[in-house]
C-alpha positions in Angstrom: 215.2 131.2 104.4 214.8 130.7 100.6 215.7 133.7 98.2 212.7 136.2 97.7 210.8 135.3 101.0 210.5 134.5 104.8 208.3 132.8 106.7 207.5 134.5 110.4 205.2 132.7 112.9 203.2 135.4 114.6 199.3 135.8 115.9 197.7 138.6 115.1 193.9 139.7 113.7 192.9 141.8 110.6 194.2 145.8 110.6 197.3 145.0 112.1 200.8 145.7 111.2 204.0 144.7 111.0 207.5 146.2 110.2 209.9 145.1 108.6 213.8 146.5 108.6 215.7 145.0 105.3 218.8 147.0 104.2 220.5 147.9 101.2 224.4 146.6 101.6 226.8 148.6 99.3 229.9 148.4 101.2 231.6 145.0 101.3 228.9 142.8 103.6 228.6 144.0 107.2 225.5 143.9 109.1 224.0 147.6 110.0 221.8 148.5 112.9 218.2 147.9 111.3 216.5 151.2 113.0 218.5 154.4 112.3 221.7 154.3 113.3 223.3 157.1 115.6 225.8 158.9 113.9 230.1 158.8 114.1 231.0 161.8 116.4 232.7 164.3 113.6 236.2 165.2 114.1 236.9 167.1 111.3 235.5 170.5 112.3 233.0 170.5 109.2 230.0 171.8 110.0 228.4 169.6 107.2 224.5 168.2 108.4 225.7 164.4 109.9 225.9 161.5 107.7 222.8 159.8 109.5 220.0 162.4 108.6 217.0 160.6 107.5 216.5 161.2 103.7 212.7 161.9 102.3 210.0 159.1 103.1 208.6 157.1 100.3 205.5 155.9 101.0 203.1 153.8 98.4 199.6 152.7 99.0 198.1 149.5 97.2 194.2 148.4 97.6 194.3 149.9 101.3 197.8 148.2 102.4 200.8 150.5 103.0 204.6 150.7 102.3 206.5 153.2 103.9 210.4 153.5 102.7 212.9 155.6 105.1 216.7 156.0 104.1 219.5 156.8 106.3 222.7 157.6 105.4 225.3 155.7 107.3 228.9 156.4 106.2 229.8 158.1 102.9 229.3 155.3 100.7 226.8 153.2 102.9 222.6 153.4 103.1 220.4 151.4 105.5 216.8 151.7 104.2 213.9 150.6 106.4 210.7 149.6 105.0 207.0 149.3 107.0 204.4 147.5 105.5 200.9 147.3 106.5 198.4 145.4 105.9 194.5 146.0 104.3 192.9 144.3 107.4 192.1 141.7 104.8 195.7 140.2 105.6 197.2 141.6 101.7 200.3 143.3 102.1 199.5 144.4 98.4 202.7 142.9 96.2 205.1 141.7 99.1 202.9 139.1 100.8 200.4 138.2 102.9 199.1 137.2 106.4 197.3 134.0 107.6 195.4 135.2 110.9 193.9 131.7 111.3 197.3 129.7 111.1 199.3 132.8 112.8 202.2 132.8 110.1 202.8 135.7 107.4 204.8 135.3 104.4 206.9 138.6 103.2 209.0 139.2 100.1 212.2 140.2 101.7 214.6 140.6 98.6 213.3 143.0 96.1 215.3 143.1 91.9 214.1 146.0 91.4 216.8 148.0 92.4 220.0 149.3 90.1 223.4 151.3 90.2 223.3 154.5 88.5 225.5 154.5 84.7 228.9 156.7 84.6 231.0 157.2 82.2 235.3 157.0 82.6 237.5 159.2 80.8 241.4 159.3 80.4 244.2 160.8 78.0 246.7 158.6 76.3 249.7 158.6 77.7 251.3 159.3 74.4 248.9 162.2 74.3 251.0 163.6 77.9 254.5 161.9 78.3 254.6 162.8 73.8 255.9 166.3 72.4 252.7 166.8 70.1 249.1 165.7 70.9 246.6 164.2 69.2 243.0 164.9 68.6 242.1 161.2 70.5 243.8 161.6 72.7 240.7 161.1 75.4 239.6 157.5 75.9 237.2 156.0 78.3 234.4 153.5 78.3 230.2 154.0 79.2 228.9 151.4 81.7 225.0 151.4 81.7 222.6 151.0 85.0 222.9 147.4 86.2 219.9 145.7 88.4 221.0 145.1 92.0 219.2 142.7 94.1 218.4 143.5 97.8 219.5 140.8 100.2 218.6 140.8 104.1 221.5 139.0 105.8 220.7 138.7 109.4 216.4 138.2 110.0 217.4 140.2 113.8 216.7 143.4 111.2 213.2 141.9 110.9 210.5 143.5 113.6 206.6 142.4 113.6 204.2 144.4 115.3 200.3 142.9 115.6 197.4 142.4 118.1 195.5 139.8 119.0 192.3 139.2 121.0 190.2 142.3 120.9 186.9 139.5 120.6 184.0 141.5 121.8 183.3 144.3 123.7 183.2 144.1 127.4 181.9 146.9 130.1 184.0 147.9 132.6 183.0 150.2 135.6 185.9 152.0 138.0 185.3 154.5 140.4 187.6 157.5 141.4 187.0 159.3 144.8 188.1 162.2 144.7 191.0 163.8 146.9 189.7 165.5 150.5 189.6 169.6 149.8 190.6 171.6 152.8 189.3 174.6 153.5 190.5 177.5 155.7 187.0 179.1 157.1 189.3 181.3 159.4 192.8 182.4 157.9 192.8 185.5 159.6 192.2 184.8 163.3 193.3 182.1 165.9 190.1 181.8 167.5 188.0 178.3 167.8 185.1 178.0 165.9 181.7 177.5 167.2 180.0 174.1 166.8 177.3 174.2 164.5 177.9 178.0 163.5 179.3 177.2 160.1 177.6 177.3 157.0 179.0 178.1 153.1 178.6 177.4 149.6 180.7 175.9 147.1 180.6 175.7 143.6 176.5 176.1 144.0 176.4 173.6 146.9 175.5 174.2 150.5 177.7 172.8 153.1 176.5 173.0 157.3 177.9 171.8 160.1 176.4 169.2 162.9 178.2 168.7 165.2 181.4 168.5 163.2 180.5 167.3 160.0 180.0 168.5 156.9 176.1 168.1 155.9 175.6 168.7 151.6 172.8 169.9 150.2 170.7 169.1 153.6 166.6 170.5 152.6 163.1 170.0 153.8 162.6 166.2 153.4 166.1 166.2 152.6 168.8 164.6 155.2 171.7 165.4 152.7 175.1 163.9 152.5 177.9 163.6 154.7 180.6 165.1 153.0 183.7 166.0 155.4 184.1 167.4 158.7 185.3 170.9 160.8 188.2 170.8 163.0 187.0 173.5 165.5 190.7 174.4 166.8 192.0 175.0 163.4 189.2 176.4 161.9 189.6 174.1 158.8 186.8 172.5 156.7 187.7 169.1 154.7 185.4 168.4 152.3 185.5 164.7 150.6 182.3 164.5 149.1 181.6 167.5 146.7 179.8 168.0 143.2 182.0 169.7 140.8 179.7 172.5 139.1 181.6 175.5 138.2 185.3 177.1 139.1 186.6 175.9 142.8 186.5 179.8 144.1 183.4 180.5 143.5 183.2 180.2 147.2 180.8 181.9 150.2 180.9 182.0 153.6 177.3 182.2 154.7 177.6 181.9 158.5 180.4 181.2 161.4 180.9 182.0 164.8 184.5 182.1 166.8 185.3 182.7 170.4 188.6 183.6 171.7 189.3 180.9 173.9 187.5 177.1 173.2 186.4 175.0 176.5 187.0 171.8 176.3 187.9 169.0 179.0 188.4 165.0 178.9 186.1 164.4 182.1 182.4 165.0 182.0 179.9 164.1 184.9 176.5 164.7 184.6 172.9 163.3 185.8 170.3 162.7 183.2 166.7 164.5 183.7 164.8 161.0 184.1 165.6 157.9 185.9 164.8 155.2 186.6 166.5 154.1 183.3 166.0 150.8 181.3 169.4 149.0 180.9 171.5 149.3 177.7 169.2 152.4 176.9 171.7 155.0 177.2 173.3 156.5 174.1 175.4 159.7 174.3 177.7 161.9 171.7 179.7 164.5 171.2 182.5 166.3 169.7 186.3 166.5 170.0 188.2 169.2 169.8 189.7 168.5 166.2 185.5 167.9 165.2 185.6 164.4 165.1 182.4 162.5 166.2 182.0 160.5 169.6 179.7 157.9 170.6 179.4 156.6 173.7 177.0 153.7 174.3 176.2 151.5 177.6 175.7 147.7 178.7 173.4 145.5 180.6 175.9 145.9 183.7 176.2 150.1 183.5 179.7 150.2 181.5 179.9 153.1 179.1 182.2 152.8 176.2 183.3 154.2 172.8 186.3 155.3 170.8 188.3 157.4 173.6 186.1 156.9 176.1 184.8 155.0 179.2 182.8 155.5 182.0 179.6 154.2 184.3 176.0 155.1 184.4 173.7 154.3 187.8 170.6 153.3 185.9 168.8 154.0 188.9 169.7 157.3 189.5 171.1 158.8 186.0 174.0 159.4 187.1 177.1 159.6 184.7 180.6 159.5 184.5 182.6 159.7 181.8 186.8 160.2 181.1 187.8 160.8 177.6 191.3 159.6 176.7 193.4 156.3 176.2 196.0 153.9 178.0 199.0 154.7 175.9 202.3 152.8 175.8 205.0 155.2 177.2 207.4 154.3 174.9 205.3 155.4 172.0 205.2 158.9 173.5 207.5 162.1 172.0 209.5 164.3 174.4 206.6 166.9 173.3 203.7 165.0 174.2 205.8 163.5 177.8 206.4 167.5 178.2 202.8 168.0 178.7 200.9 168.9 181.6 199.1 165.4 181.7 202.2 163.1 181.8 204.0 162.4 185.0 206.4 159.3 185.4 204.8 158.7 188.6 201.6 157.4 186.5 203.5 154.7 184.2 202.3 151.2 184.7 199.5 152.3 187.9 196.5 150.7 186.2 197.9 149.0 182.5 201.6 147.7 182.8 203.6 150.3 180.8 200.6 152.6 180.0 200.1 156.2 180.6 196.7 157.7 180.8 196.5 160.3 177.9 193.3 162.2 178.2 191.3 163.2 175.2 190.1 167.0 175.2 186.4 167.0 173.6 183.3 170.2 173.5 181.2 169.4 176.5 178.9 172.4 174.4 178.3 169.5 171.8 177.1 166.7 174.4 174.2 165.0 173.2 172.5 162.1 175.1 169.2 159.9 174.6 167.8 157.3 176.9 164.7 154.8 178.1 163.4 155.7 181.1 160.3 153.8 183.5 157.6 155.7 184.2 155.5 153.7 187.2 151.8 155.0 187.3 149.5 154.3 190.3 147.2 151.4 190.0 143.9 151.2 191.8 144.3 148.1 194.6 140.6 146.8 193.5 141.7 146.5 189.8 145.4 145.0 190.4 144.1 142.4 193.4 147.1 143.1 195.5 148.4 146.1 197.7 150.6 148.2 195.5 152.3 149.7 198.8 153.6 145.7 199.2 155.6 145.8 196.3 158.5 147.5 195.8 158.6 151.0 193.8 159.4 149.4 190.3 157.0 146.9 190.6 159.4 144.2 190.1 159.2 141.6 192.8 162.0 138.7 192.7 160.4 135.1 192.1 163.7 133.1 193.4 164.4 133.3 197.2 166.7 130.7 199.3 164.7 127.8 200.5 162.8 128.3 197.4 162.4 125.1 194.9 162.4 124.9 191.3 163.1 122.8 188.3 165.5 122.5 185.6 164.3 121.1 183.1 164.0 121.4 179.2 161.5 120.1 176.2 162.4 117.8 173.5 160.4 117.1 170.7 159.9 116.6 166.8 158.1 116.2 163.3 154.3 114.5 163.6 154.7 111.3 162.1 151.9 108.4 161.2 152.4 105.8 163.9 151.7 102.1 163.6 151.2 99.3 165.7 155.0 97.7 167.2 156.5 101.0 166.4 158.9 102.6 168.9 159.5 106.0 168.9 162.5 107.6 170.7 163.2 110.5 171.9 167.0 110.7 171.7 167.2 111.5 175.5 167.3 109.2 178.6 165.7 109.3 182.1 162.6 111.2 181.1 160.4 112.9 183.9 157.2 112.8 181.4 156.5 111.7 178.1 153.4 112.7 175.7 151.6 111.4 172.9 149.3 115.0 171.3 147.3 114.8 168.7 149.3 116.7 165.7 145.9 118.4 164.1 144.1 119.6 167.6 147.1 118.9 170.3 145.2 117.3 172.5 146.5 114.3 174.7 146.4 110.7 173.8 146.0 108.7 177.0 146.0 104.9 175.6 147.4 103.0 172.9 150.9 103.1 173.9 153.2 102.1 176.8 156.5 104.4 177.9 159.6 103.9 178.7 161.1 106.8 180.3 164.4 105.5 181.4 165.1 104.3 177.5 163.1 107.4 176.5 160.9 105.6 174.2 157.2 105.3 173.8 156.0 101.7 172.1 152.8 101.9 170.0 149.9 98.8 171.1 146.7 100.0 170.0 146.3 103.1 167.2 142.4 102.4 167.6 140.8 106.2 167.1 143.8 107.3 166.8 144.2 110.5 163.9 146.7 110.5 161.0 149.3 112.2 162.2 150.6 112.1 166.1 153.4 114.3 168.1 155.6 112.9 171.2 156.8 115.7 173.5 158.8 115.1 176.8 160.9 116.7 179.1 163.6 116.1 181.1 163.7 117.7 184.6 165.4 118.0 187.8 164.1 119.0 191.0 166.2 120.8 193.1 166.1 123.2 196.2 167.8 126.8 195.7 170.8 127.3 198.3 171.7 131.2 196.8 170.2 133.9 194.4 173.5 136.2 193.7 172.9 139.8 192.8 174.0 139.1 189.2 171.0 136.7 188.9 173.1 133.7 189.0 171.2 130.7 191.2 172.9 128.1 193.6 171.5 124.8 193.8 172.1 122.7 197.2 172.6 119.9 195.1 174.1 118.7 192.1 172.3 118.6 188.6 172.3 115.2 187.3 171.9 115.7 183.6 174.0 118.0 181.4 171.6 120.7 180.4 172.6 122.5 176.8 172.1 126.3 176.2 168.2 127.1 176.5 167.3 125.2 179.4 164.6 126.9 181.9 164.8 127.2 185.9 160.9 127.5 187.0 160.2 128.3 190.2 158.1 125.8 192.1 155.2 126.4 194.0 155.2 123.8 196.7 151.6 122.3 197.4 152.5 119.4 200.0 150.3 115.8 199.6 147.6 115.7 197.7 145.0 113.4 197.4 141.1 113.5 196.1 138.5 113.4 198.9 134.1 114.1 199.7 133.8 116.5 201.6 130.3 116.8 202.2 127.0 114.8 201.1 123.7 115.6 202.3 120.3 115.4 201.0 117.2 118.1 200.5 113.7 118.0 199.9 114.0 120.2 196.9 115.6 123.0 195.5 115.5 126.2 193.2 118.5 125.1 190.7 120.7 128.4 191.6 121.6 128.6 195.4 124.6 126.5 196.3 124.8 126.1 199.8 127.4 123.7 202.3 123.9 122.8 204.4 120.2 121.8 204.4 118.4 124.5 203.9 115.8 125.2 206.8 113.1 126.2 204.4 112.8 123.2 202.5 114.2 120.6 204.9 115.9 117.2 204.0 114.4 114.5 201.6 112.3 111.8 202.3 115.0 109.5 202.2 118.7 109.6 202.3 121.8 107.9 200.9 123.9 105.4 203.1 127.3 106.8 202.9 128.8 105.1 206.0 128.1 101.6 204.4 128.4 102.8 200.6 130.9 105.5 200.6 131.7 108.0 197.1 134.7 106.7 195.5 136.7 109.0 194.0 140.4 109.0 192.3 142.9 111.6 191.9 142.8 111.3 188.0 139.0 112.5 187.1 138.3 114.3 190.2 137.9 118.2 190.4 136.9 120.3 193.3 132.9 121.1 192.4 129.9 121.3 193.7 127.2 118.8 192.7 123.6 118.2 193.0 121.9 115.1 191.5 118.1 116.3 191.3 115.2 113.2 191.0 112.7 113.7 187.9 108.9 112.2 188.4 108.6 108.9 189.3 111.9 108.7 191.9 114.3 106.7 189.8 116.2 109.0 186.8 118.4 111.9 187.8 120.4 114.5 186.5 123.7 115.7 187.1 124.4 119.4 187.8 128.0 121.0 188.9 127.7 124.6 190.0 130.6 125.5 187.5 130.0 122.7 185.0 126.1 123.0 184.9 124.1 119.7 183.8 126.6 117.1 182.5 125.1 113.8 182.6 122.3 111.5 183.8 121.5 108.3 185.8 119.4 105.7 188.2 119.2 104.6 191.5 119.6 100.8 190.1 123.0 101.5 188.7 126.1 102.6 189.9 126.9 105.8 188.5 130.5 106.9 187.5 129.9 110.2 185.5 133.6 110.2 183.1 135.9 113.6 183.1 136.9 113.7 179.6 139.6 115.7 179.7 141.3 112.9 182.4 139.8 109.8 180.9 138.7 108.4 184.2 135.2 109.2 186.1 134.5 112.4 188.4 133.6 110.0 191.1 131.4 106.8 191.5 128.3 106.7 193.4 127.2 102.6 194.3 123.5 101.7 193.6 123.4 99.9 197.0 123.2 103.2 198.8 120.6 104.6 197.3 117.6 102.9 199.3 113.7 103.7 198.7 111.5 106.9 199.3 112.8 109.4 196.7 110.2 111.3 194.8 110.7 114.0 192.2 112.6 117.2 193.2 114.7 115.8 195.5 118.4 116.6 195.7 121.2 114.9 196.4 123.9 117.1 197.3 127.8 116.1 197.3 131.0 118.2 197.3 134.3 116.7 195.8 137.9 118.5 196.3 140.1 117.1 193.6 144.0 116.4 194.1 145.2 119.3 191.8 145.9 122.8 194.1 144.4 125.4 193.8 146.5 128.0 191.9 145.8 132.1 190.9 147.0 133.3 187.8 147.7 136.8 187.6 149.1 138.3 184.3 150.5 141.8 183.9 150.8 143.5 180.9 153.1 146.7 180.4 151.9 149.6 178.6 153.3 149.1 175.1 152.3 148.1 170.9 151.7 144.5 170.7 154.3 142.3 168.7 152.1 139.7 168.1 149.0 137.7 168.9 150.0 134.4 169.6 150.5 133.8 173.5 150.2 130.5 175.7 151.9 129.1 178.7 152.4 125.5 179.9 151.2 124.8 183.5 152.2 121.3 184.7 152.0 119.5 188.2 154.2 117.4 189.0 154.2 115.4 191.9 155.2 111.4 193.1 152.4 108.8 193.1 152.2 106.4 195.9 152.0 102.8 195.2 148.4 100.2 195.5 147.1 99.7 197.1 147.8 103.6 198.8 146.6 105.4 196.2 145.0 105.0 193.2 146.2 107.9 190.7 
């Protein structure tokens, strides 16, 4: 450190200070304590004020900087002075230096020359003047000594203290929250008795407070739930409040309503039967009250079981019956020699249902029970509108669709994105051993019957021909198993007689199947009649009219029909003039196409890509004149199914609905069959 300054590192920012503790040595050098030093115990009985008292503070301001001077006296002839400076926010310390906030250093003048001894003068006789007979008018002698300039030196910078701050930057927003502690209330401190649930009602500080079944309701209006601000312990007649609005002096207090009886009922086992039933499953929802006014809810599962803090229990769904016990399993161990002196613990009871446990029952207000639940309703349905026989179905209406003996399928879609297919391309599925694979039409969904050949073991389809084919195509397929039902459990849990042989994930389906034996296409009946009035159907000549002229030769030139276009349908072909051209008419289908005896005619099923049947022009013979009819009846291969759809009373969810019907059946071999 050079004479006359220091130099301190320190980081700081404008308006901050520093102090600084030099002192003043006058006794030979011994380094003081820099802040004011306690004083020597005094042991000579003066009752002089102690050496240590601070002496008047000088303090100097200079262009908004500030030096503050305290003295102390130390011993009798020792001073320690302590001087503050601070600075003009600027960084000026006026005349003893300056701070550099950017390069965190300060440089103070430490050792001041300003400072000087006071003068004295020293007098003293000759000695001739006191050891001589006579005196003399010198005889005093002495010398002046004038002030002398001192300088200030610090020896040890530990004297030296710097106070600053650093980083104040800008201003950030800070948000805390305080809840405030719970209040407790005594609504009865006069009486023992139990409160009535729901009785109680007050103000507070210009805030209404009421009670639902044990809590504490604020503020509660028309169109106005309130807020839930505390709860009322019934037994002890105390209200704690933890949500209030301060507005005015804590006793300005009223006690609007409240009802006590002398002896509260409670008990920890409720039965009961609720005043509806059938009810829906998981629909049950009860509460209540403890005795302390704490809330209970109770709720119920798909299989009956009732549960909730302190509580379990069983509903009958179809009956209504409850039955509910309020309490815990306990560890005895954890128990007082209070609680084991009560009337519900006995030794005897340790470990009988829980290892160790102890049922401790819970005492609850049966008064505060509350319950809501979904019941079914069945109304009577008139037998003409519902097709069937309500008094053949059971009394809910629910009728089970698995039985043993029963078949059914498990089985599962897969699918993905449309994509734009091209010739060579093969698609896979991602799944093996296929029962069926698709090709739809992304825009309308319909079928795509050529242009492709499938592999359903690999679970591919190969692309051959994309002639008509639109943009954008899907591939669905599935991937069932057939399989007989051994057992239907009362938990709805099936039993297979067999094996499944594919690992089916988590949203597979079991359909029921309806078994419909073999089935193949077939004519059943062709005859022909002189003519006919376009609206009557009939399975025989009609006497009126008679037969035609001529008639077809089905024993040498039989229908042919396939399993693929056929349908089960009526036809007539009816002759225009001249006994050559015919149209086509099916009783359900009306007029579909048109044709001539010189050709064979194979009108096409659209929707199957193959003809309805195929009638040979050898058959036909001569003879037929206008207004004849030919009349044949075709039964196709598919079965003929009824569906029935029930819809429950209810608010529609949505207005999409569909349904996938498939048959599914095995196809025997040329030249058997031709599918």
């Amino acid at each position: 450190m050079a004479v006359g300054e220091a130099g301190v590192d320190v980081g700081r920012i404008p308006g901050s200070y520093m102090g600084i503790t030099p002192f003043v040595p006058i006794a030979p050098p011994k380094l003081p304590t820099p802040m004011p030093p306690a004083s020597p115990p005094d042991t000579s009985g003066s009752s002089r004020p102690s050496s240590a008292a601070p002496m008047p503070v000088v303090s100097t301001t200079t262009s908004g900087s500030t030096k503050t001077e305290t003295r102390y006296r130390t011993t009798k002839i020792q001073e320690t002075v302590v001087h503050t400076l601070t600075d003009n926010g600027a960084g000026a310390f006026g005349g003893f230096g300056t701070a550099n906030y950017a390069g965190k250093s300060l440089n103070v003048r430490l050792v001041s020359l300003d400072s000087k001894t006071d003068g004295y003068k020293s007098d003293y006789e000759r000695s001739t003047s006191f050891d001589g007979a006579t005196g003399s008018a010198d005889a005093q002698k002495g010398g002046e000594y004038q002030d002398n300039t001192l300088s200030e030196e610090l020896l040890a910078t530990s004297t030296v203290s710097v106070a600053y701050s650093t980083g104040t930057g800008s201003e950030v927003a800070n948000t805390s929250s305080y809840a405030p502690p719970a209040v407790t209330i005594d609504l009865c401190p006069q009486t023992s008795d139990y409160v009535v649930p729901g009785s109680v009602r007050f103000t507070w500080m210009g805030h209404v407070f009421e009670d639902y079944d044990g809590t504490l309701i604020r503020d509660r209006g028309p169109g106005d739930v309130g807020f839930a601000a505390g709860q009322v312990n019934y037994t002890s007649g105390v209200a704690t409040v933890t949500d209030y609005v301060v507005d005015g002096g804590p006793e300005n207090f009223t006690l609007d309503s409240l009802w006590t009886i002398r002896q509260n009922w409670n008990t920890a086992s409720v039965f009961m039967r609720t005043d509806v039933a059938p009810l829906k499953p998981t629909g049950f929802v009860m509460q209540l009250v403890d005795s302390q006014g704490n809330a209970i809810t109770g709720t119920s599962d798909v299989d009956g079981n009732v549960t909730g803090t302190h509580l379990k229990g069983r509903i009958e769904y179809q009956t209504g019956e409850v039955e509910m016990q309020f309490g815990d399993y306990v560890l005895d161990t954890s128990l007082t020699d209070t609680q084991k002196a009560e009337w519900w613990y006995d030794p005897a009871d340790v470990g009988a249902v829980q290892a160790d446990k102890i049922w401790r029952p819970w005492p609850v207000d049966p008064t505060t029970l509350r319950y809501s639940c979904v019941s079914y309703v069945y109304l009577p349905v008139d037998a003409s509108l519902m097709g069937v026989d309500p008094a053949a179905l059971p009394p809910d209406g629910r009728v089970a669709f698995a039985r043993p003996g029963d078949t059914c399928v498990v089985g599962m879609t897969h699918g993905g994105p449309a994509f734009a297919p091209s010739v060579g391309m093969t698609y896979d599925v991602g799944h093996e051993r296929l029962s069926f694979l698709q090709v739809l039409n992304d825009a309308t969904g319909a079928e795509i019957l050529t242009g492709y050949t499938t592999d359903l073991d690999a679970g591919t389809a190969t692309f051959t021909d994309l002639t008509d084919y639109p943009t954008l195509v899907k591939v669905v397929a599935r991937t069932e198993q057939y399989r007989q039902i051994a057992e239907v459990r009362i938990d709805g849990k099936v039993k297979l007689t067999q094996p499944i042989g594919h690992e089916f994930p988590v949203g597979a389906v079991l359909s029921t199947a309806l078994r419909q034996g073999d089935r193949f296409a077939r004519v059943r009946n062709v005859f022909d009649q002189a003519s006919w009035d376009g609206t009557t159907w009939a399975d025989a000549v009609d006497a009126t009219t008679g037969p035609a002229p001529s008639t077809y030769n089905t024993s040498q030139y039989p229908v042919q029909i396939a399993n693929r276009g056929a349908i089960t349908e009526r036809w007539a072909l009816r002759f225009r003039s001249g006994g050559q051209l015919f149209d086509l008419i099916g009783e359900h289908l009306g007029q579909i196409a048109s044709g001539d005896i010189n050709q064979d005619f194979s009108p096409m099923n659209l929707a199957a890509g193959a003809p309805y049947f195929t009638l040979p022009a050898a058959g036909w013979g001569a003879g037929w004149v206008a207004g004849n009819v030919l009349f044949l009846d075709t039964v196709g291969a598919e079965f003929p199914i009824d569906l029935l759809r029930c819809t429950q009373p209810s608010s529609p969810v949505g207005v999409d609905d569909s349904f996938w019907l498939v048959q599914r059946g095995d196809v025997g071999r040329a030249p058997e069959s031709e599918f």
